[in-house]
N, C-alpha and C positions, 0 to 999 in steps of 0.2 A: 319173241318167245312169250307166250301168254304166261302168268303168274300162276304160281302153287294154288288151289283152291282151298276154303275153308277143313273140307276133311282131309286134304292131303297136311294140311298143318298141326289139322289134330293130330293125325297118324304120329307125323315128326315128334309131335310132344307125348307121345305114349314113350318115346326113347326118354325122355328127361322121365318118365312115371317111374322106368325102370332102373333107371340109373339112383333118382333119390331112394329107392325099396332097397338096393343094396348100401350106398351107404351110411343110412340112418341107423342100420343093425351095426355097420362096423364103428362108424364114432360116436353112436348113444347107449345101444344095446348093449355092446361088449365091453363100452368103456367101463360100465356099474360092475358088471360083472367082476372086471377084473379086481374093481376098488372094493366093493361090496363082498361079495360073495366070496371070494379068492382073498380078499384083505391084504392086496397087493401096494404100492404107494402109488398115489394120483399122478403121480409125474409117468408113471410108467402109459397108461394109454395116452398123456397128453404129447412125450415122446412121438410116439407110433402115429397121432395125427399130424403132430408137425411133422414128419417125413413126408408123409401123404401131401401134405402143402407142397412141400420140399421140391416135389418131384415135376411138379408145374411148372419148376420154369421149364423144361423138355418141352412144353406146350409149340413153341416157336417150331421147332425140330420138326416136331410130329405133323403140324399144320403144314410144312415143307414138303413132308411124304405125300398128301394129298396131295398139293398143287404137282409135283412133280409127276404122280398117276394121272389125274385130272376127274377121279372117281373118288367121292367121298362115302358112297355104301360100306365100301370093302373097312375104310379104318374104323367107321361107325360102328359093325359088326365086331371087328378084332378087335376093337375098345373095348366091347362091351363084355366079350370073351375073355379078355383079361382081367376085367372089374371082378366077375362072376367069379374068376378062379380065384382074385387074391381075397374076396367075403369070405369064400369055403375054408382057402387055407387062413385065415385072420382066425375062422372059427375054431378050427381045429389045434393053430396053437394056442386058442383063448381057453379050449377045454386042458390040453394037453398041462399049461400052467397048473394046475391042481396035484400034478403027481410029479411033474418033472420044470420047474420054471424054468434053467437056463433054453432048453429043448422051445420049450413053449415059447420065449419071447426071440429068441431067434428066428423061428418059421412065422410068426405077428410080423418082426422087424421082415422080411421078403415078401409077405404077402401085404402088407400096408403099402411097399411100394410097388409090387406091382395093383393096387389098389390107385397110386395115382397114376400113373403110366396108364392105366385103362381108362380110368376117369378123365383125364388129359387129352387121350386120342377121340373118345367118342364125344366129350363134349365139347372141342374145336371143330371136328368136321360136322357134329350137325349143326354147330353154328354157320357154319360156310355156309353148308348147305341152304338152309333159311336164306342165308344172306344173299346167297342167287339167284333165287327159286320165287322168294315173293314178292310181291309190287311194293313200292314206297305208301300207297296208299295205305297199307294192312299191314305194317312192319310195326306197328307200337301194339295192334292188337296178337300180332303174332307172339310178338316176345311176352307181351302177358299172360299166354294162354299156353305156352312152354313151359314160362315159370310155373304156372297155377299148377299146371299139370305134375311139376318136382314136387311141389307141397303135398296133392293128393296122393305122393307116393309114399311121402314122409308117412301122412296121415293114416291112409290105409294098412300100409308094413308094421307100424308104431300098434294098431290097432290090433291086427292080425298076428302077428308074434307075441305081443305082451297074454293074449289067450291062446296060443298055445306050447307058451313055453313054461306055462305054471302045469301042475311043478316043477321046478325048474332042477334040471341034470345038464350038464356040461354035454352029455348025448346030446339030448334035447334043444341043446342050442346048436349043436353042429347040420342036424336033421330040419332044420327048423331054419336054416342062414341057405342050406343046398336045394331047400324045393326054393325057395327067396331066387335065390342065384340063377339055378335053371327057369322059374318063369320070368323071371327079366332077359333073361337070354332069347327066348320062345320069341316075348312078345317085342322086342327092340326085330328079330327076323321078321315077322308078321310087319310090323309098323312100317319099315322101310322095302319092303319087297317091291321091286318097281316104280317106288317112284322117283329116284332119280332117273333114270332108263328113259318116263316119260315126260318130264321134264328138263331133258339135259340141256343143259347151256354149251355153246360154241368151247371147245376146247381151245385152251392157250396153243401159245405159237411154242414148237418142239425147242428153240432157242433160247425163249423165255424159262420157260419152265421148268427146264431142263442146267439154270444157272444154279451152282455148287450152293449149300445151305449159310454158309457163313456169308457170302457176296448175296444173297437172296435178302438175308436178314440187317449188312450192311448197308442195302437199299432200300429198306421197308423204313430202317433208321433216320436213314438222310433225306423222308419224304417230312417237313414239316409239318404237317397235319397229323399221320402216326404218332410221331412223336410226342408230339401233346398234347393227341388223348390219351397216349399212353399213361404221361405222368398224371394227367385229369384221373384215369381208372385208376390207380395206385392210390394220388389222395384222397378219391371221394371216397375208396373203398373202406382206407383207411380207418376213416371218420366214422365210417359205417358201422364196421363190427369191434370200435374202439367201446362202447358203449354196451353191447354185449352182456358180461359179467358182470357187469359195475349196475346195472342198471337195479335190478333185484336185492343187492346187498346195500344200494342207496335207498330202495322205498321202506326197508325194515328197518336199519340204522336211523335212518330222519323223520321218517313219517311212521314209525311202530307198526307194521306193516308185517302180520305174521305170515308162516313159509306159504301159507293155503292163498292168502290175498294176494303176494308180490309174485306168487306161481299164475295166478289170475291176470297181473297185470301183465305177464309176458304175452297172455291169449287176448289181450286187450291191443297190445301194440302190434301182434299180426295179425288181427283184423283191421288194423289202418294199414297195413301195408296190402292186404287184400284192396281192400277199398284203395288206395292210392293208385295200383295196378289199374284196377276195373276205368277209374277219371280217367285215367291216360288211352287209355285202348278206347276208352268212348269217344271222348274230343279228338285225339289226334290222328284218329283211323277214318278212311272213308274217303268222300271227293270233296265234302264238308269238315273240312277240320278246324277247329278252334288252334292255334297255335302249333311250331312245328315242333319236332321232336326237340331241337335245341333248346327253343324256347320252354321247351317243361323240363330240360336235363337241366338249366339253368335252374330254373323257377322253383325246382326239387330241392336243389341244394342249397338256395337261400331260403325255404320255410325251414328244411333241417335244422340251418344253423338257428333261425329264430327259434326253433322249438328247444331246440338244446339250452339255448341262452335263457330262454323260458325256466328251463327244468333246474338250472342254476339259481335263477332268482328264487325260484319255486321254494326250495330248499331252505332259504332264509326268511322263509315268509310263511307264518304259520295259516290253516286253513286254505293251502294253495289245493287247485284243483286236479292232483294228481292226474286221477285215470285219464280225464278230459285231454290234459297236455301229451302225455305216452301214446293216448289215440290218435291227437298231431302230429305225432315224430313219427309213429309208424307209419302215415299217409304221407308225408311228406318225403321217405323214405322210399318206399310201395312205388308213389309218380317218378323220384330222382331213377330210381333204378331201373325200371322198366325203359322207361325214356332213354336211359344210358345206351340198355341193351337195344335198342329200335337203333339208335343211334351209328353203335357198332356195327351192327348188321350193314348200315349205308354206308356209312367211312371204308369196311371193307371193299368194295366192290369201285374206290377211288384209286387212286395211283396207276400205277404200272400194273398190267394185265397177268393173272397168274402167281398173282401176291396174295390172294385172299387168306389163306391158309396159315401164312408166318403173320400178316395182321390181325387175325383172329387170334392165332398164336400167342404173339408176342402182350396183345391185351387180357387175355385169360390168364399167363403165367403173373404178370399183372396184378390184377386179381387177387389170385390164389397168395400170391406171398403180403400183398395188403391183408388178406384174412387171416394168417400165419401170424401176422407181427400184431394185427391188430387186438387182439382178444387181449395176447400178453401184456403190450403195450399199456391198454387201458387199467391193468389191474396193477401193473409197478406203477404208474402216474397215479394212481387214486393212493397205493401204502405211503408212494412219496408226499405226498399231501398233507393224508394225514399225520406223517413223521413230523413234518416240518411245521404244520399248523399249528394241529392239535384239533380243532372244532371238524368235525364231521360234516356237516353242514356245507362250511365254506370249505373245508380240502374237494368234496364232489362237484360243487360248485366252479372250481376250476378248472378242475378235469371236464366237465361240461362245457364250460365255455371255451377250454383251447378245444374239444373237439368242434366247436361250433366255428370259430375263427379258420380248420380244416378245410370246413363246406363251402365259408366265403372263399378259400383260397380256390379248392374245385370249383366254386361256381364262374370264377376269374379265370381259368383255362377255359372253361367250358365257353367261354364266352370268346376265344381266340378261334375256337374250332369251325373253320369254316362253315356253314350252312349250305353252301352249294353243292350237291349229290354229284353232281358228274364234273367236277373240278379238278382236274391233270397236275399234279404239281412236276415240274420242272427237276430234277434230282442233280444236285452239283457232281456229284462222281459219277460217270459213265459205265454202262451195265458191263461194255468189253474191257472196262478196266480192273473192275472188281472181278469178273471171271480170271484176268490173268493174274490179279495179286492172287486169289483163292487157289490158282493152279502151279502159284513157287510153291 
């Protein structure tokens, strides 16, 4: 089967355009809204996004229903179709709070989760999908050009709603979330029309496929390899968005850093993670690659750590070169994660045939609950810090360097994880055995 082509991969990443356009309105847009304008408490949309995490682990689940169709268009679509509806209904109980809040955050709390159940379905299958569809040569630049393309959806949406929802009416933002939701809808039907159809890979065998979800994801478990890139994606993620919140409230607390500069430096550290992206897709795409995708998953999350370790010392050392260091943590973030994702995409398409879907699964849900814990995490370890220290300085400083001790720890699974793409692992438990336990 010849490989996906460049514009069929665009195509696929017009579905990540669509998917960040919706939920940038529901975890940035609506979040002000409710704090600001509504003068609601901040725990109330942080609530409603942790559900949306929440809902991730279902990723396994949902990756099952694809492999068990052997069609990943149909949940990519229905993903997106539920995404669509739960922005509309997120918006309408985000206006509805203004006159009636129990009403309001009730219909929030439904439509946030089926905000990730949508989110869930269509971004596991069109991971699959990639993961079948494109050559190993083009898989570091693929997943950069997926991501890039979530960013411009961030950017554009972020761009286009902030001008037309001044002045702002709770209308306004509900009219304003539904053309959002309907042209992401539109354009995910547009981007995928056909090209699974002409691309299709060899369908599993009806036996395989067709084994009960809890025996599917028993065996995904007991493949060694899974497994530890499982916890690989859990800690590296961890480390990742542990750093999040903490980072902005370290550059104005240490370095006097007012809300205009440390808002600056957040546009400073993704454009190293742009740039980080762009290195990986350059070197490690083509028939000419500079090192393989391991080798940069690796390679990512030890500058991490050194950049983070960096950012610690930084702190107790007057005249450090902030912005400089921020632009190396977001590039060395940009390489680790792209490379992660290229990675994924290959690990998928290893084990037992017809697993892609719970492995994509089970790595996304993954994920999702590493970014769930991870934001919190960072912001109780940075109060604990300073309770217990007292210097600002060295309480971030810690918090820096255990997240950077993280990266070594990911960089150390990362380095377990096999490198050979088409390596069989041997599974201890037997497929007709976990069928008949799943069948008492």
């Amino acid at each position: 089967m010849s490989g996906l082509g460049w514009i069929g991969i665009f195509r696929l990443g017009l579905v990540q355009t669509a998917l960040g356009s919706i939920i940038i309105l529901t975890t940035s847009t609506m979040n002000r809204v409710m704090v600001v304008e509504l003068a609601l408490p901040a725990m109330l949309p942080g609530i409603l996004v942790a559900l949306h995490h929440s809902v991730q682990l279902l990723r396994p689940r949902l990756g099952h229903g694809s492999d068990v169709g052997g069609w990943r268009t149909p949940w990519i679509i229905g993903g997106m179709a539920a995404l669509a509806l739960g922005g509309i209904g997120a918006s309408i109980g985000t206006a509805l709070m203004a006159t009636n809040v129990t009403a309001g955050v009730a219909l929030a709390v439904v439509s946030f989760l089926l905000i990730g159940v949508g989110s869930g379905a269509t971004g596991t299958s069109l991971l699959v999908l990639l993961a079948k569809q494109v050559n190993d040569e083009r898989r570091a630049a693929a997943a950069t050009i997926v991501w890039t393309m979530m960013i411009v959806g961030f950017i554009v949406t972020s761009a286009l709603a902030g001008h037309f929802l001044d002045p702002f009416s709770p209308q306004r933002l509900v009219g304003v979330t539904v053309v959002t939701a309907c042209s992401a809808f539109v354009l995910t039907l547009v981007a995928v029309a056909g090209v699974e159809r002409r691309h299709a890979a060899p369908a599993a065998s009806p036996g395989v496929a067709q084994l009960p979800f809890r025996a599917a994801l028993a065996q995904v478990w007991e493949d060694p390899q899974a497994r530890q890139f499982t916890i690989f994606v859990f800690v590296s993620m961890l480390a990742f968005s542990a750093q999040d919140l903490i980072l902005e409230p370290f550059a104005g607390t240490v370095f006097g850093f007012t809300p205009g500069e440390s808002t600056q430096l957040s546009g400073i550290q993704n454009g190293g993670v742009l740039a980080g992206m762009m290195l990986v897709a350059l070197a490690a795409s083509g028939k000419r690659r500079i090192g393989s995708l391991r080798a940069w998953t690796i390679g990512g999350c030890l500058a991490s750590a050194v950049a983070l370790i960096a950012l610690a010392l930084g702190g107790l050392s007057p005249g450090w070169p902030l912005r400089a260091n921020v632009f190396a943590l977001g590039m060395a973030n940009g390489a680790f994660a792209v490379a992660a994702i290229g990675s994924m995409m290959r690990l998928a398409n290893t084990g037992p045939p017809g697993r892609e879907g719970v492995r994509m699964g089970l790595w996304g849900a993954a994920q999702a609950i590493a970014f769930a814990i991870g934001g919190f995490a960072g912001t109780v370890a940075s109060d604990l810090a300073h309770l217990l220290i007292g210097s600002s300085a060295l309480a971030y400083a810690c918090v820096f360097a255990a997240e950077g001790v993280l990266f070594l720890f990911a960089a150390r699974l990362a380095l377990g994880v096999s490198a050979t793409a088409g390596e069989r692992i041997r599974l201890r438990v037997p497929v007709a055995e976990l069928a008949e336990t799943e069948a008492r």
